[in-house]
C-alpha positions as CSV (number, residue, x, y, z in Angstrom):
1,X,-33.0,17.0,32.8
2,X,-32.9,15.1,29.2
3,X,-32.3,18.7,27.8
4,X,-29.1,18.5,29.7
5,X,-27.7,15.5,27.4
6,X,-29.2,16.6,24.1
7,X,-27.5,20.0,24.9
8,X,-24.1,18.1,25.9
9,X,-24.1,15.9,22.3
10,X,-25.2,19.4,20.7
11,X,-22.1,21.1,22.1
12,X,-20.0,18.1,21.1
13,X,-21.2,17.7,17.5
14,X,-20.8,21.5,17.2
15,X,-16.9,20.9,18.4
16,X,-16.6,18.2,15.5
17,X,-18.4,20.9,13.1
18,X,-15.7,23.6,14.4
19,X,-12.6,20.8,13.9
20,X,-13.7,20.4,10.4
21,X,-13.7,24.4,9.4
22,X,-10.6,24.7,11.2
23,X,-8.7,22.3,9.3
24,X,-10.4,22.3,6.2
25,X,-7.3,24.3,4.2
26,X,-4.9,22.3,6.0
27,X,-5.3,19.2,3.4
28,X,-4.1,20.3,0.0
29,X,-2.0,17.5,-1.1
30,X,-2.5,13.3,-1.0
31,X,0.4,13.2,1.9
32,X,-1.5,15.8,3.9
33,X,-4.9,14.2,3.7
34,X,-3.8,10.8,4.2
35,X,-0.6,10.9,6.2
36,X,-0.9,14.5,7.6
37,X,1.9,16.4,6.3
38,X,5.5,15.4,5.9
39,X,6.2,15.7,9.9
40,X,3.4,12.6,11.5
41,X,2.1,13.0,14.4
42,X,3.2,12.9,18.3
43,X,3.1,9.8,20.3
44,X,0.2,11.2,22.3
45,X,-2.1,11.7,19.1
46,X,-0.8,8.4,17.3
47,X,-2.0,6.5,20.5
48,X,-5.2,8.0,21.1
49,X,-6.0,7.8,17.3
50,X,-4.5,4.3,17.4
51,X,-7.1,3.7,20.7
52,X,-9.9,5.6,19.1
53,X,-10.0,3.6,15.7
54,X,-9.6,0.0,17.8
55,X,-12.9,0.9,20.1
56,X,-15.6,1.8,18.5
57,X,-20.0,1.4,19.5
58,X,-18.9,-2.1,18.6
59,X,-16.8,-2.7,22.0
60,X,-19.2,-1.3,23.6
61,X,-23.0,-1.8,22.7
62,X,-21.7,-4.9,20.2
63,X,-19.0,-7.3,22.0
64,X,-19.4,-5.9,25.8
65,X,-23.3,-6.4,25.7
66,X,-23.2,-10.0,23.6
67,X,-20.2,-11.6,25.2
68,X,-20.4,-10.1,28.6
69,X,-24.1,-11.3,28.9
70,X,-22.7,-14.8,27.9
71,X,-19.6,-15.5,29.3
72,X,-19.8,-12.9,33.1
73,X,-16.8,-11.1,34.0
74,X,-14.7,-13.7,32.3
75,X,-15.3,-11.4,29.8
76,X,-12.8,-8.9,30.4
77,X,-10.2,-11.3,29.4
78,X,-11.1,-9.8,25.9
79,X,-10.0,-6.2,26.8
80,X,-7.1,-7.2,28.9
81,X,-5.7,-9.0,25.5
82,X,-6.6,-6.2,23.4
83,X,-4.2,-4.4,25.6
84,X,-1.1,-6.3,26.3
85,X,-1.5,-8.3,22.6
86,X,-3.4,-5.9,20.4
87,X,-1.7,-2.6,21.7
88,X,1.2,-2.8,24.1
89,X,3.0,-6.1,21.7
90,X,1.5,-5.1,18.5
91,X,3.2,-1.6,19.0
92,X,6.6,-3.0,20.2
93,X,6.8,-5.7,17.2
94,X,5.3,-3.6,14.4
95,X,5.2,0.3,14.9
96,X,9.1,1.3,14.4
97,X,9.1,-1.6,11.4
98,X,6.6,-0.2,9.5
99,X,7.5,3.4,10.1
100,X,11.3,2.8,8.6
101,X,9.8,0.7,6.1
102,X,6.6,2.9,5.0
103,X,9.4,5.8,4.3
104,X,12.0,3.3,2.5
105,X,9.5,2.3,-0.1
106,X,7.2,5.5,0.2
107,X,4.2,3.6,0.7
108,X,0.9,5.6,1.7
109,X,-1.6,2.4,2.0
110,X,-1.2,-1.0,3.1
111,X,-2.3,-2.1,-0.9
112,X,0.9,0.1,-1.8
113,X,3.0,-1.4,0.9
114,X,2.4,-5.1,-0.5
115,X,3.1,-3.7,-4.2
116,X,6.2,-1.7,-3.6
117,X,7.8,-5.0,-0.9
118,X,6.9,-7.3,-3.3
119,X,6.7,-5.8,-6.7
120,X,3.6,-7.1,-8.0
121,X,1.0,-4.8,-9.2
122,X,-2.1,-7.3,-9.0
123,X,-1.7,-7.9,-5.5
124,X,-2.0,-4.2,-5.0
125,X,-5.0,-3.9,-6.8
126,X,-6.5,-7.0,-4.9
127,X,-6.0,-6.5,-2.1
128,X,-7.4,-3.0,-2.4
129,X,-10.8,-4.5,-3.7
130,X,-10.9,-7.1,-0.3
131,X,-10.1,-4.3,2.1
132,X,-12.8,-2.2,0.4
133,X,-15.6,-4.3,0.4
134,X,-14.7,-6.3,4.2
135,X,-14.2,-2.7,5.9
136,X,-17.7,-2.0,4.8
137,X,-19.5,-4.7,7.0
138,X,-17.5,-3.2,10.0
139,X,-18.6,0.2,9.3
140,X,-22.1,-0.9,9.1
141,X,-21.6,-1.9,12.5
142,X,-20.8,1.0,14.3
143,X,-23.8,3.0,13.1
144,X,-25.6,-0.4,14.1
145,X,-24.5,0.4,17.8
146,X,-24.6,4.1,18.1
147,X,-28.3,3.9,16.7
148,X,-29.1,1.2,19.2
149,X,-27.9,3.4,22.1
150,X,-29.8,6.3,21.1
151,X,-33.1,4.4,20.3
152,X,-33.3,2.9,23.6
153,X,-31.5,6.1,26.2
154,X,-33.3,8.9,24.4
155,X,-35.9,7.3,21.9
156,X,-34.7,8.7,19.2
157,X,-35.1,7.0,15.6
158,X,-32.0,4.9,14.8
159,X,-32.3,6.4,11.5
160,X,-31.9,10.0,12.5
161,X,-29.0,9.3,14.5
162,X,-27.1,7.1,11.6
163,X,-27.9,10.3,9.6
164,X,-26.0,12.9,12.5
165,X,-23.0,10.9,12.5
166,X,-23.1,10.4,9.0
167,X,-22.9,14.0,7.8
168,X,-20.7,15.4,10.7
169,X,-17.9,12.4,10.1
170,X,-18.3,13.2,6.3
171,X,-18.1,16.6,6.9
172,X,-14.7,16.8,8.6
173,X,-13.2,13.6,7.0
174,X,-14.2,15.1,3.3
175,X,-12.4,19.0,4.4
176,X,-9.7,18.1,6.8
177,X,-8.6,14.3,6.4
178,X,-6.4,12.7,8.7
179,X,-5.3,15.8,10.1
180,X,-9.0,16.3,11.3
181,X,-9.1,12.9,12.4
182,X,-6.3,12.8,14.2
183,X,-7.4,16.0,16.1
184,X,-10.8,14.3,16.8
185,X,-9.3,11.3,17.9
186,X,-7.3,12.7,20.4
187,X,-10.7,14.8,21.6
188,X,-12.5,11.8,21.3
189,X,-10.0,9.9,23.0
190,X,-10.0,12.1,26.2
191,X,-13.8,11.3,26.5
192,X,-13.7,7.8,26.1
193,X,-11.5,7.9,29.1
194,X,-13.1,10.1,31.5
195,X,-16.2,8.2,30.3
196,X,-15.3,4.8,30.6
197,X,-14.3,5.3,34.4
198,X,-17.5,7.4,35.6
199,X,-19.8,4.9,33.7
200,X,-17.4,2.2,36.0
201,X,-18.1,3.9,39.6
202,X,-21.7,4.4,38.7
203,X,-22.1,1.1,37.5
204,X,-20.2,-0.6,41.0
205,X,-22.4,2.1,43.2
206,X,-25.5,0.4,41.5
207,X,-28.5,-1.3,43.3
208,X,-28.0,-4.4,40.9
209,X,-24.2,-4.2,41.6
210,X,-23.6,-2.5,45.1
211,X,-19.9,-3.2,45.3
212,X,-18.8,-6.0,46.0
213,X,-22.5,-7.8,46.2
214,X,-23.1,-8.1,42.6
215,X,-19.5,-9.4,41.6
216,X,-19.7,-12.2,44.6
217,X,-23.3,-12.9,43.3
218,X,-21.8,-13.7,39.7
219,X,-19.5,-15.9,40.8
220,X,-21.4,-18.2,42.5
221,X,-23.9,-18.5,39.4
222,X,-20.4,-19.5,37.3
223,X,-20.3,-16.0,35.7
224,X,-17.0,-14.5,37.6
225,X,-13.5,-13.8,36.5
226,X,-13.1,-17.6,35.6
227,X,-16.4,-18.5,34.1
228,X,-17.4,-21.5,36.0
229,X,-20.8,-22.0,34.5
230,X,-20.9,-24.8,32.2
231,X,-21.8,-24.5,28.3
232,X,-24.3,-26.2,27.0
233,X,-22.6,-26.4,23.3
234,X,-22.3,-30.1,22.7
235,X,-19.2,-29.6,20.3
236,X,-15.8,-28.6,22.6
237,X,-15.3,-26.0,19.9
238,X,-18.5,-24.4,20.2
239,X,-18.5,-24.1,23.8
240,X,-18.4,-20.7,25.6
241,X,-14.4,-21.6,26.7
242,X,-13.4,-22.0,23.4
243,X,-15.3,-19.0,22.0
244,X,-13.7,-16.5,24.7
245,X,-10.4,-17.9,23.9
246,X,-11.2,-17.0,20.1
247,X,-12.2,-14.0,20.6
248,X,-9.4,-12.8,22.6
249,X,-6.9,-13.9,19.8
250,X,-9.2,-12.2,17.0
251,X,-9.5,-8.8,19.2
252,X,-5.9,-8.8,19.8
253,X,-4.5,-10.4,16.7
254,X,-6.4,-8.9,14.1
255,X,-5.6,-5.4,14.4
256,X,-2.1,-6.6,13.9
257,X,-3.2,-6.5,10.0
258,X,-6.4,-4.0,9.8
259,X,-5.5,-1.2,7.1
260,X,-6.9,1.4,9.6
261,X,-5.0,0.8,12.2
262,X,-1.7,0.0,10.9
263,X,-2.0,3.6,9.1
264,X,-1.4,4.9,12.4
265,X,2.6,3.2,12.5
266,X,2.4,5.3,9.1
267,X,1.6,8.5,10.5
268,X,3.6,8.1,14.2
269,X,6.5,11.5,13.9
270,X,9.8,9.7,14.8
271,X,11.4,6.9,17.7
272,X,10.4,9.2,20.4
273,X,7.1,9.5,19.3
274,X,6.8,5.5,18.6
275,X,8.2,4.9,22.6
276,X,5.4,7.5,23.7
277,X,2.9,6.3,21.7
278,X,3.8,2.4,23.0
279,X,2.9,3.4,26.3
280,X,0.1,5.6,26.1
281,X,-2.0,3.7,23.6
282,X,-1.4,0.1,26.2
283,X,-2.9,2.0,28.9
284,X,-6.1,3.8,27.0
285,X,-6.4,-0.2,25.7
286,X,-6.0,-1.3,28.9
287,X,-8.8,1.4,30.4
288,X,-11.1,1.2,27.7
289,X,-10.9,-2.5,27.0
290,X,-11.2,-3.9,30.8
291,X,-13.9,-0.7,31.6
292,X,-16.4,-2.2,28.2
293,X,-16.1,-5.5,29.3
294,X,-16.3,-5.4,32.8
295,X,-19.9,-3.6,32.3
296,X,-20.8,-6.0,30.0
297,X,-19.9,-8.9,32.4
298,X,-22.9,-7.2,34.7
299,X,-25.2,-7.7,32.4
300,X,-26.6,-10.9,33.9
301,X,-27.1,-9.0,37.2
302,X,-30.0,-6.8,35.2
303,X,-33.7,-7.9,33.8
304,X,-33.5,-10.9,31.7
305,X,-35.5,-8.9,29.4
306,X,-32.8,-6.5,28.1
307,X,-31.5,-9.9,25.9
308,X,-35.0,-10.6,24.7
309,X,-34.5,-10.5,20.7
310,X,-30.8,-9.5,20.8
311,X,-28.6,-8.6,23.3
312,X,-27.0,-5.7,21.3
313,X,-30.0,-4.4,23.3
314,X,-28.8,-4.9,26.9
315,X,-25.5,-2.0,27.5
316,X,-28.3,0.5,26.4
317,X,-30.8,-0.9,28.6
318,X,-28.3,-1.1,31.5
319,X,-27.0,2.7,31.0
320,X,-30.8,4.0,31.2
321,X,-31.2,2.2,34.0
322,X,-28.2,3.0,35.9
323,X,-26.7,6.5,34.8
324,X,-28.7,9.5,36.0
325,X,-30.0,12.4,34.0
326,X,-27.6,15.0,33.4
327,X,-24.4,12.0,32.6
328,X,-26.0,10.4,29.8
329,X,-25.0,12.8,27.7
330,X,-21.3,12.2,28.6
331,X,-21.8,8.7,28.3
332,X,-23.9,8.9,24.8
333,X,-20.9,11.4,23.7
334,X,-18.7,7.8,24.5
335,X,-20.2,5.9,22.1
336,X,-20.7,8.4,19.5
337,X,-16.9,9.5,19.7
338,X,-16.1,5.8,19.8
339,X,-18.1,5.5,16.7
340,X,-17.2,8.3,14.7
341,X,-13.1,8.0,15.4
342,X,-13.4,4.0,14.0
343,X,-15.8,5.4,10.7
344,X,-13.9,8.3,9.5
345,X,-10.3,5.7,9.9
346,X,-12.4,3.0,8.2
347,X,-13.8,5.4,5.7
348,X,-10.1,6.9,5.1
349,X,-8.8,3.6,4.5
350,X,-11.5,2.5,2.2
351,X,-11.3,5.8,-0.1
352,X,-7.3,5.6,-0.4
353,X,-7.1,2.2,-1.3
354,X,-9.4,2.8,-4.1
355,X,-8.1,6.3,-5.0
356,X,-3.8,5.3,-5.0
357,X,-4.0,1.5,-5.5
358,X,-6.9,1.3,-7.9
359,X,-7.2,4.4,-9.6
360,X,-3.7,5.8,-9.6
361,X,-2.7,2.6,-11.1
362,X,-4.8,2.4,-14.0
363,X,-4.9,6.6,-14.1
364,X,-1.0,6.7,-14.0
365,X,-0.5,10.6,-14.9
366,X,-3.5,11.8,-12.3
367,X,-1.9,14.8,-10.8
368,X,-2.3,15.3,-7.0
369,X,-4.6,17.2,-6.7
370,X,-6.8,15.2,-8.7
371,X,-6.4,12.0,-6.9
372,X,-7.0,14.5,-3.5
373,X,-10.2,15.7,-4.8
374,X,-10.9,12.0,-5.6
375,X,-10.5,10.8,-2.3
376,X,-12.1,13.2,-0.7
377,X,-15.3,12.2,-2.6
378,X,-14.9,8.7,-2.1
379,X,-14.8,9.2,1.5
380,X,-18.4,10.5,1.3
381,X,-19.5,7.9,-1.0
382,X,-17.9,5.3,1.6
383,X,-19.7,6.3,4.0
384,X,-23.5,6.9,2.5
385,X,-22.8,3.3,1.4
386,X,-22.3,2.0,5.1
387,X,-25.3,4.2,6.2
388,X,-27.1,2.7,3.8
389,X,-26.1,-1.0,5.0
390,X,-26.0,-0.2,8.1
391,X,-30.1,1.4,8.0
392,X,-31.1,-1.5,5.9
393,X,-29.4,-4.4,8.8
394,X,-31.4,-2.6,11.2
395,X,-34.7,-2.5,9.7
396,X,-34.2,-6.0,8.7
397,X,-32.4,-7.3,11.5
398,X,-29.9,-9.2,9.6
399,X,-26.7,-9.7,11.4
400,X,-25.8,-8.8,15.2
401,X,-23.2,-5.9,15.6
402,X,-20.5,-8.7,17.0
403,X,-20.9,-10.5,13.8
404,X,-20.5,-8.0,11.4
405,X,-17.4,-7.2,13.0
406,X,-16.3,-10.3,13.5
407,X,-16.7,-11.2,9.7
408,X,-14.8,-8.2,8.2
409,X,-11.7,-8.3,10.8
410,X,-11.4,-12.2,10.6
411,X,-11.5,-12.0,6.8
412,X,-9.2,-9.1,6.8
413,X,-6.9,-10.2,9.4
414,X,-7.1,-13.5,7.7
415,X,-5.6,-12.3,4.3
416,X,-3.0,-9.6,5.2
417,X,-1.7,-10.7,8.9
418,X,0.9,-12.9,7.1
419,X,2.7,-10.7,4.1
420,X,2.1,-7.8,6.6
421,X,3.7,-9.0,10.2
422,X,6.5,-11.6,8.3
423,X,7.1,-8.5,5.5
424,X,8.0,-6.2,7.9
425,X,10.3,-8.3,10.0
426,X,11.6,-11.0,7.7
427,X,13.5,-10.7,4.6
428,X,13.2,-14.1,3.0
429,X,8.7,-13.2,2.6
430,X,8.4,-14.0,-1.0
431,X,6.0,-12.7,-3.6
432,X,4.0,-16.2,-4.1
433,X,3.8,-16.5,0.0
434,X,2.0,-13.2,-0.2
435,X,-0.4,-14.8,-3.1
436,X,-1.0,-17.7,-1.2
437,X,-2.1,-15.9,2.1
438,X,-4.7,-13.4,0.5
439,X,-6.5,-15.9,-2.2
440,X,-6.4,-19.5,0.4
441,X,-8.1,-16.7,3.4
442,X,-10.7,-15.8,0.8
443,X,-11.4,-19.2,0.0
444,X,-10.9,-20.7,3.7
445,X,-13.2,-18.2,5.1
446,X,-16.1,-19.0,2.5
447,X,-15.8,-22.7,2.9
448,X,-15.4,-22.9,6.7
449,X,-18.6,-20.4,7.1
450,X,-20.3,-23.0,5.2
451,X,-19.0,-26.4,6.4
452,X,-19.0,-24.7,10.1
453,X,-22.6,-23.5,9.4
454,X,-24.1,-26.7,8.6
455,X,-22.2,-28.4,11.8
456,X,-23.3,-26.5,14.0
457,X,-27.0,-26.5,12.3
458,X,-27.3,-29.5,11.2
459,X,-26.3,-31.6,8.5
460,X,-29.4,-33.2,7.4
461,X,-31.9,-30.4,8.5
462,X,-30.8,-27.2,8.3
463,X,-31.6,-24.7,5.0
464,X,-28.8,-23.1,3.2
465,X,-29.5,-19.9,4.6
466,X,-29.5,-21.2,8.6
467,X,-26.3,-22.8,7.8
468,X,-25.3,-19.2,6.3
469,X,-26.3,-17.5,9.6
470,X,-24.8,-20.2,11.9
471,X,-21.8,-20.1,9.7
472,X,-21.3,-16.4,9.7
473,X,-21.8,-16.2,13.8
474,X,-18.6,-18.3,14.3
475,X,-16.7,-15.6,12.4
476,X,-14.4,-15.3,15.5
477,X,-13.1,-19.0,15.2
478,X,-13.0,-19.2,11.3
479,X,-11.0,-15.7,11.6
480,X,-8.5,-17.1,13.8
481,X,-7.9,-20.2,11.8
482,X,-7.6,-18.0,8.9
483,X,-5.1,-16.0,10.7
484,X,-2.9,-18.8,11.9
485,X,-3.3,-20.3,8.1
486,X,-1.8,-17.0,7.1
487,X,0.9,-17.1,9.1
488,X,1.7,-20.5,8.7
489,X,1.5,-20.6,4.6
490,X,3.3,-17.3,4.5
491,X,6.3,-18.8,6.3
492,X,6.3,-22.3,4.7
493,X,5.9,-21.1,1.2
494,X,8.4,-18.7,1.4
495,X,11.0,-21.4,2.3
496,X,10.1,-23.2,-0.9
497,X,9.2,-20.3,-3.4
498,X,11.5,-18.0,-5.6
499,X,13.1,-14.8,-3.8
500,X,12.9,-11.7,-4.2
501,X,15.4,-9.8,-6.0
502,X,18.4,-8.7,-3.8
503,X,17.8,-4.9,-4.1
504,X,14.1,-5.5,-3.8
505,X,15.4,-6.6,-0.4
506,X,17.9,-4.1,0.4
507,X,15.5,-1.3,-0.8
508,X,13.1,-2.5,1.7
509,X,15.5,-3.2,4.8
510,X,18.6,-1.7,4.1
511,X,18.0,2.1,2.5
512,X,18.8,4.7,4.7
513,X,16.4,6.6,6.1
514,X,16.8,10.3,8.5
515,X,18.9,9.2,11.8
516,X,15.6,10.7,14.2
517,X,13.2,8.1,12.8
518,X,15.2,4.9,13.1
């Protein structure tokens, strides 16, 4: 029956192969391969691409299987933010702002936003260097996941599998760009559904879970809805409360300021396409969120020794056991579509920001098709360089999937959420507010992963290097202090700092734009 699933991801890589021919002449100019053509997409593609690039292997093998095996059920809190904060209010706040602004100033990235809203060339080009080197951490993490699934469902060699979905991303990223993506996004994003509720009946239908058994079970042992079970941190902040209420702010917060997602207010066709695009991507959020979480919440409900070493471990453990023959394949189709949606919108990211805010600065007379060629290559490179990390993590062992991604969202999210959300909406965000934001994250984040490190291990006995590790696994707490510094130091230093000149302002806000997108 295992030939049944290897012939089901055979059939869906081969799709992904066929995408990538189909659209491979498609992409001639920068606008085409990073902003598809001149038109943007629908509401329904924006959403699902929007959906596609928020979930990734890191939901699902990383967050669902580590946090759902610590907190229960109370776990799905996470997903049910992600979808009210991170899609539903995120798309209502920021989606038609950026849109109308993104076509005022003509700006392709988020680097080029921040130059051409606040005139300053050096915060293009640093910013462009942070988003580079963070989004490669997160990258890393996704093949960490997928290659974990694999290994343990179908024994196959973590490496081999990094590998597959190494070459077919690169392969359609590198021909057809975003209008490739955006097409296997919206493929992906049809499996991920479908997925996410058969792997939920199957899951409720189980011996472990029968029903309604399992979830009363797991609420008398503290682990329900409302976590009940008492943590054993002996710091308040450490405690498994405090650490769900983190983590539901940095899931649902930080992709408020994440490069690859705001792209997707860049790319959304007009204000019809922005109201679709509201709706649909709230409930795919909503569905794929709760559905992750809510399986990872059963975790405790399975042998104890599908945690033993690391519990990115235990979702693979717990599909073997439960799904029959014949639906892993679906299921391992999830993860890898998850996967490969979130790596080629990271990888796109990555490449333009070095290609048009780096390159195309200091190269000022590139011609188009130069700097299309360019970032098409990068793309590749971007991604053999995650590979690489991401073989070299697992071999090693040197940072869980959750905090990988926690580090590069909390960093990122830390730096940008302030110049980003307050530039888009606020007129009076000055240049030196902007400044302050990006350089005081960078520096907050490295001290507090230190200082939080060495609490939490010990000031007198722990090593540099445990203090590192214990520093680095609170990245959901330092990224949300990060994020609420940026947002804080963005609005107070405005008030007191120099203003931008008027037709900075009016170019921004004010210039008219075609009636349909407003």
């Amino acid at each position: 029956m295992i030939g049944i699933d290897i012939a089901v991801i055979a059939l869906y890589l081969v799709g992904m192969i066929f995408i990538a021919l189909y659209t491979r002449n498609k992409a001639k100019t920068v606008k085409d391969y990073l902003l598809a053509g001149s038109k943007g997409l629908n509401g329904w593609m924006s959403a699902f691409a929007y959906g596609t690039t928020y979930f990734s292997a890191v939901i699902f093998i990383g967050y669902a299987g580590k946090f759902g095996y610590g907190f229960g059920l109370a776990a799905v809190w996470i997903g049910i933010g992600n979808a009210i904060v991170g899609a539903l209010l995120a798309w209502m706040v920021l989606a038609k702002r950026t849109k109308n602004m993104t076509v005022r100033l003509d700006a392709k990235t988020m680097p080029d936003f921040f130059f051409k809203r606040y005139g300053d060339e050096k915060l293009k080009l640093v910013s462009a260097v942070v988003i580079f080197i963070f989004l490669i951490p997160y990258a890393a993490s996704v093949y960490n996941g997928l290659g974990n699934l694999f290994s343990i469902v179908f024994n196959i060699p973590s490496w081999v599998v990094m590998l597959v979905l190494a070459a077919v991303t690169a392969l359609y990223l590198f021909l057809g760009g975003y209008i490739a993506t955006s097409l296997t996004d919206f493929i992906q994003g049809i499996i991920m559904f479908v997925g996410v509720i058969i792997m939920l009946f199957f899951f409720l239908a189980s011996p472990q879970v029968n029903w309604g058994e399992g979830l009363a079970k797991l609420s008398e042992e503290g682990m329900g809805l409302f976590m009940g079970k008492a943590s054993t941190a002996t710091n308040f902040l450490y405690g498994n409360e405090m650490t769900l209420v983190f983590l539901v702010l940095l899931t649902s917060f930080g992709v408020w300021a994440l490069p690859q997602t705001i792209h997707k207010y860049y790319t959304v066709r007009d204000k019809h396409a922005i109201k679709q695009g509201t709706i649909v991507s709230s409930i795919f959020a909503l569905v794929i969120g709760f559905g992750a979480y809510f399986i990872g919440g059963l975790a405790t409900l399975f042998p104890k020794e599908y945690a033993a070493g690391t519990t990115d471990n235990v979702i693979p453990h717990m599909i073997k056991d439960v799904l029959p023959f014949g639906l892993l394949g679906l299921i391992a189709v999830l993860v890898l579509a998850a996967s490969m949606s979130t790596l080629a919108s990271v990888s796109l990211a990555s490449s333009s920001v070095v290609t048009i805010d780096i390159y195309k600065t200091v190269k000022k007379d590139a011609s188009d098709k130069q700097v299309t060629l360019l970032m098409r290559i990068l793309s590749l490179a971007f991604v053999v360089i995650a590979t690489l990390i991401a073989f070299l993590n697992s071999k090693y062992n040197v940072a869980a999937i959750a905090y990988m991604m926690g580090l590069s969202w909390g960093t990122l999210a830390g730096c940008f959420i302030g110049p980003y959300v307050l530039g888009v909406v606020w007129k009076k965000t000055t240049r030196a507010a902007a400044w302050t934001s990006v350089i005081g994250s960078l520096v907050l984040t490295v001290v507090l992963i230190i200082v939080i490190g060495y609490d939490k291990a010990g000031w007198g006995a722990a090593t540099f290097g445990t203090a590192l590790k214990e520093g680095v696994g609170a990245s959901p707490m330092i990224g949300v202090i990060c994020m609420v510094y940026s947002m804080l130091s963005t609005f107070v230093v405005s008030l007191f700092t120099k203003q931008l000149p008027e037709e900075k302002i009016k170019e921004a806000f004010e210039k008219e734009i075609p009636n349909e997108i407003v």
